[in-house]
N, C-alpha and C positions, 0 to 999 in steps of 0.2 A: 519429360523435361530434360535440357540439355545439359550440361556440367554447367558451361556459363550460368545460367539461368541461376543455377545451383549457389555457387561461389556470390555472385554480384551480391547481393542484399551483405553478406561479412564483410566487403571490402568499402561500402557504405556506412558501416558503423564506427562511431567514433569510440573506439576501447576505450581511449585516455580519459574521453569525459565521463564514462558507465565506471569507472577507477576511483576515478576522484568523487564521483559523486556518491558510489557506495559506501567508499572507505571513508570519504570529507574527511570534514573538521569532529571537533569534537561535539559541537553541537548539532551535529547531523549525526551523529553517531548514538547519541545519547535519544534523539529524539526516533531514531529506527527500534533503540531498544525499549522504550517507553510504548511505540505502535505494537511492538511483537507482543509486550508485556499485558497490553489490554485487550487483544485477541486471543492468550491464552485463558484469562480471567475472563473474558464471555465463553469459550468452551469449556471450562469448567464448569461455566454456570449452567448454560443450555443444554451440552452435550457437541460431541464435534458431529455428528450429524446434523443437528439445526444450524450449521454453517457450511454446511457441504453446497459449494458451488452459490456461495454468499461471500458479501464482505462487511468488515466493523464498520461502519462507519462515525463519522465526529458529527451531531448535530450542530454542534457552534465548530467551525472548521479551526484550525489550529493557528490559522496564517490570519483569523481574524478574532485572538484572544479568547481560542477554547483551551480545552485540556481533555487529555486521557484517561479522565477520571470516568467511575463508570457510569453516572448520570449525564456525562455528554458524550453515552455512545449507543448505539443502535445497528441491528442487523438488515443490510438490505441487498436487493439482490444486485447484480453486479450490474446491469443494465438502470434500476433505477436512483444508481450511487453515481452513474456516469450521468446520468442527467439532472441529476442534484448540482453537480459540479462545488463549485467553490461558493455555495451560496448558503 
């Protein structure tokens, strides 16, 4: 692979929005620490082994009036989380 090759995808990336969007508002902030808060409370539960190369998932999705609570959440592997999508 060439340097080019190398460099081009960093110089593609928009820093400023991966910025703002990490850091946001307070309510993106709030709601990053609520997602971390309920995948530690399933490796608690399960064990961080039953999550190794998994993800929590939201059975009722967040953006359509779920919550982080632990009955709307579930372990699934990361391929059938992506094809769940926002449904």
């Amino acid at each position: 692979m060439t340097k080019k090759k190398l460099i081009k995808p960093f110089r593609d990336r928009d820093y400023k929005k991966e910025y703002r969007t990490y850091h946001g508002t307070p309510e993106q902030i709030a709601n990053r620490a609520a997602r971390n808060k309920a995948r530690r409370t399933m490796e608690k539960e399960m064990g961080k082994s039953a999550l190794k190369g998994k993800e929590v998932d939201h059975k009722k999705p967040l953006s359509k009036g779920g919550s982080n609570s632990r009955s709307n959440l579930q372990v699934l592997s990361k391929t059938a989380n992506r094809k769940k999508g926002n449904k």
